[in-house]
N, C-alpha and C positions, 0 to 999 in steps of 0.2 A: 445124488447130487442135490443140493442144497442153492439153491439161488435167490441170491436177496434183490429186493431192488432200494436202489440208492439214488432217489432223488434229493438229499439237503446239498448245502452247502460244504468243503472244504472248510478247513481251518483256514488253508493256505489261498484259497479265491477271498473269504469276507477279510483276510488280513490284505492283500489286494486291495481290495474295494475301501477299506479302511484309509489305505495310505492313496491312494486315486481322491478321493474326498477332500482328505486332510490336504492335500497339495492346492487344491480347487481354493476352499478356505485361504488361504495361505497369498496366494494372487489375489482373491478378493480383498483380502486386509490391505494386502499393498496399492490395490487401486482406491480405494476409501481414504489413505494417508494422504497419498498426493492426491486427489480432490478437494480435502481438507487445507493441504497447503493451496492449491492454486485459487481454493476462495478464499482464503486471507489474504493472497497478492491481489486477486480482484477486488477486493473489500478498498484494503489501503490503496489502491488507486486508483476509484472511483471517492475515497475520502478525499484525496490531493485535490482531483479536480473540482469536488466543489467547495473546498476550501479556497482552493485559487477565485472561485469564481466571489465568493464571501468576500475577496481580499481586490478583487474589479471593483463589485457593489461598493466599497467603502470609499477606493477611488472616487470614483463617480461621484460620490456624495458631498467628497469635498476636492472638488473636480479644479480649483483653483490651486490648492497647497500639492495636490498631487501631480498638476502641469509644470507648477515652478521645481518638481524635484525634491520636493520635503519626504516623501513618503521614502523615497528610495534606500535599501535596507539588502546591503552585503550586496557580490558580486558572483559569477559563475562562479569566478577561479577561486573565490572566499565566499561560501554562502552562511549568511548568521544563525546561529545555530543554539542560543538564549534567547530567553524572554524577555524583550525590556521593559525598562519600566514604565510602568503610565502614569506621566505628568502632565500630558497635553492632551488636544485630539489627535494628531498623528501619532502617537507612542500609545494611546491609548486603541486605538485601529488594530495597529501592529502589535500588539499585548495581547487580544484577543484574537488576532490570526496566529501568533506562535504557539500562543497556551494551544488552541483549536487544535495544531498541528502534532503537540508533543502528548494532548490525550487520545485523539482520534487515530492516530497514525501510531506510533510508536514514541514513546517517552525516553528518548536515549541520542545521546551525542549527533549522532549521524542524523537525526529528522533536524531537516534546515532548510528555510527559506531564501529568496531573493524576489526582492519589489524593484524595481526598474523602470522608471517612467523616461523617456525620452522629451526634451523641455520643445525641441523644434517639431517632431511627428506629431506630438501628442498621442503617442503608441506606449501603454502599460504593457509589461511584462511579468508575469508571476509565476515563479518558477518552487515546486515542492521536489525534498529531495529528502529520501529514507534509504534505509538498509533494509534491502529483500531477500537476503541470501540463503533463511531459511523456506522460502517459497520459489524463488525463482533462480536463485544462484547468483543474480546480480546485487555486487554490492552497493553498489549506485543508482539505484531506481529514481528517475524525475518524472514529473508531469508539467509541463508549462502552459501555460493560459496568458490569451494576450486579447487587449480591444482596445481599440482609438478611442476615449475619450472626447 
């Protein structure tokens, strides 16, 4: 009688081990995707807010034209969603908060603003709004930032 000893490996345990790995891989790639995604939703809106706050700062600065109401620029339920143009100091403020908004955030239809000054509280309101749906699923993402003047 002839007796061998067989200590390797199978075909059929390292093809196992093969496919056990490969699967491992496979979950890691899809946890790396969505991290990826939820740091560009992080990204874009930690942009918003201090772009909102860029968009107080200029308030403030011309804290007289922004109480009477001149600043104010679209609404919730219509928020502006172009760049306009800079003829003044207030269009020019708000030229460089849009532009801010449609390179920093997303350059597409849906990234849009609203400035809001209330002429009695003297309470700003600045509201950013983008499309997250490739990070978060919401098509509607805002940030608002508001200070008394």
């Amino acid at each position: 009688m002839n007796v061998r000893n067989n200590s390797g490996l199978t075909l059929i345990e390292a093809l196992i081990s093969v496919l056990v790995v490969s699967i491992g891989f496979i979950g890691l790639t899809n946890i790396q995707s969505n991290n990826l995604k939820t740091n560009q939703s992080a990204f874009y809106n930690s942009q918003a807010v201090v772009l909102g706050n860029f968009m107080l700062d200029a308030l403030r600065a011309n804290k007289a034209q922004a109480i009477a109401g001149d600043y104010n620029l679209g609404t919730l339920a219509s928020p502006h969603c172009t760049v306009p143009s800079d003829t003044n100091l207030v269009t020019h403020d708000q030229h460089l908060w849009m532009s801010a908004l449609k390179n920093q955030i997303a350059n597409s239809a849906s990234t849009c603003g609203v400035i809001n000054c209330d002429t009695t509280t003297k309470i700003c309101v600045v509201t950013v709004f983008w499309d997250d749906t490739r990070a978060s699923g919401l098509a509607n993402r805002s940030v608002e930032v508001a200070s008394r003047l």
